[in-house]
C-alpha positions as CSV (number, residue, x, y, z in Angstrom):
1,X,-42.2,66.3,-67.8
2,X,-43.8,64.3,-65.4
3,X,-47.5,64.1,-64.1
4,X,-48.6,63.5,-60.5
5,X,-51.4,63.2,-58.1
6,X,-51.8,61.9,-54.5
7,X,-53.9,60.7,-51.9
8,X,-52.7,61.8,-48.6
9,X,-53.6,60.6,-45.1
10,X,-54.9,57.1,-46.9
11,X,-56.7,54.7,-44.6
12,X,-54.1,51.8,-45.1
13,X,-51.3,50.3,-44.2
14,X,-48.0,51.4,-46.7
15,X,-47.3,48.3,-46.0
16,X,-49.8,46.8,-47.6
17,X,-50.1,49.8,-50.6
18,X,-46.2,49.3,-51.3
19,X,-47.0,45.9,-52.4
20,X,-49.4,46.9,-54.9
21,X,-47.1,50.0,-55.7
22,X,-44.5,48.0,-56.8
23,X,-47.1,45.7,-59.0
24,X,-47.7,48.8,-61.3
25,X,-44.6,50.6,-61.6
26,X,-43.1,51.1,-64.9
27,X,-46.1,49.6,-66.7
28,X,-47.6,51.1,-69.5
29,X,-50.3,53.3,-68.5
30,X,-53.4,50.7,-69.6
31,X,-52.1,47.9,-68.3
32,X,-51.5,49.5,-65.1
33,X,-55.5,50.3,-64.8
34,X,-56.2,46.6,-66.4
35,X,-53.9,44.7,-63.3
36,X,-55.5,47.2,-60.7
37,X,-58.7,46.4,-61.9
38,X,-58.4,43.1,-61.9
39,X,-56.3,42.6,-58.1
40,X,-58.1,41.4,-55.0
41,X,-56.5,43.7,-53.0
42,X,-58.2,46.4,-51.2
43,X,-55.3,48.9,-51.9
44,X,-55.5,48.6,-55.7
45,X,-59.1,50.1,-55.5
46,X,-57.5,53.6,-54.1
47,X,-54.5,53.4,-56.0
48,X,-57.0,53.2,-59.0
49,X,-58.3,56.4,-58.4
50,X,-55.1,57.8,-57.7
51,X,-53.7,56.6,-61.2
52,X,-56.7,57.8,-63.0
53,X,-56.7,61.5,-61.4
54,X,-52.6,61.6,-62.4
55,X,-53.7,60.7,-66.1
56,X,-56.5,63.5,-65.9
57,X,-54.0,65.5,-64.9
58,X,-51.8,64.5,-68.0
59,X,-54.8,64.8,-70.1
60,X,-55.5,68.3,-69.0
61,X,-51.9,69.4,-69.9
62,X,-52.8,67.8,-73.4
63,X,-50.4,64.7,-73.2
64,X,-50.7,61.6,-75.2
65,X,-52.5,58.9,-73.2
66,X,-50.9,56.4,-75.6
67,X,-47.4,57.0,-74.5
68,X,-47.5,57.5,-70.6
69,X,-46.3,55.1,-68.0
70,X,-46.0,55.1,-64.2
71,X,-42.8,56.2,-63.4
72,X,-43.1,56.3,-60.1
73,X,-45.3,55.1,-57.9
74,X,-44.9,54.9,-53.7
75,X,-46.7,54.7,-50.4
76,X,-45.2,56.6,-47.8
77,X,-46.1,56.4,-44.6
78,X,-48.5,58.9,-42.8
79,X,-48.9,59.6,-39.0
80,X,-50.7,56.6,-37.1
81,X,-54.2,57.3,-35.2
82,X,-53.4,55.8,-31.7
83,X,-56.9,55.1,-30.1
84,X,-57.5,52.9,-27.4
85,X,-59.2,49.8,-26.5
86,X,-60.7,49.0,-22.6
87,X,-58.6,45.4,-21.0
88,X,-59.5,44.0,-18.1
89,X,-58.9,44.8,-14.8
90,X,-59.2,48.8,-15.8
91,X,-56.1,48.3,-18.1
92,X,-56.1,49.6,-22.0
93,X,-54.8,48.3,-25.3
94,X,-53.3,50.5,-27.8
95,X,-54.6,50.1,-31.0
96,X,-52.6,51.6,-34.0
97,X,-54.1,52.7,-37.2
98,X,-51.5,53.4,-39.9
99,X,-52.5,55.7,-42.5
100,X,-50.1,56.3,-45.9
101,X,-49.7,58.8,-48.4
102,X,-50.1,57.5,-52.1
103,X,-48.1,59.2,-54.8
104,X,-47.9,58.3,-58.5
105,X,-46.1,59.7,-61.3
106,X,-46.4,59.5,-64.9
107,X,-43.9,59.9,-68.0
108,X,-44.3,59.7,-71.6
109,X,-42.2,57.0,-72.8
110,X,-40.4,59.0,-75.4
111,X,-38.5,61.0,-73.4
């Protein structure tokens, strides 16, 4: 039995989430939180909070914190705000601002 949570409509670039996505998945659930803690990357702050609402979820279902890992953990990409930016000469720029949707999943290692 698996336990989730999710950020959708994220303010980042899944790009730039994946990367720190694939840093965490399939460790141990306290090391994932030690190496997110500890990276310099704005993404890890949000998948933080993402990891720690899946493991409240766990706890609430009475799991055992000891044993869970991230199973799975993934940025997909969300629809991109389009806005645009005045160029000269009465021209415009288009400036894209991705957004993701961040998903993780937790296991207990026993089963």
């Amino acid at each position: 039995m698996g336990y989730r949570a999710s950020h959708q409509y994220a303010r980042i670039s899944p790009r730039k989430a994946g990367m720190v996505m694939s840093m965490i998945r399939g460790m141990p659930l306290e090391e994932a939180l030690r190496a997110l803690d500890f990276s310099p990357r704005r993404a890890a702050a949000l998948i933080a909070k993402v990891l720690r609402s899946a493991m409240a979820n766990a706890d609430e279902q009475e799991a055992d914190l000891e044993v869970l890992y991230v199973a799975d953990a993934r940025a997909d990409q969300g629809p991109v705000l389009k806005r645009m930016k005045p160029r000269a000469r009465g021209s415009a720029d288009v400036l894209r601002r991705p957004t993701c949707h961040l998903i993780v999943e937790l296991e207990e290692a026993g089963k």
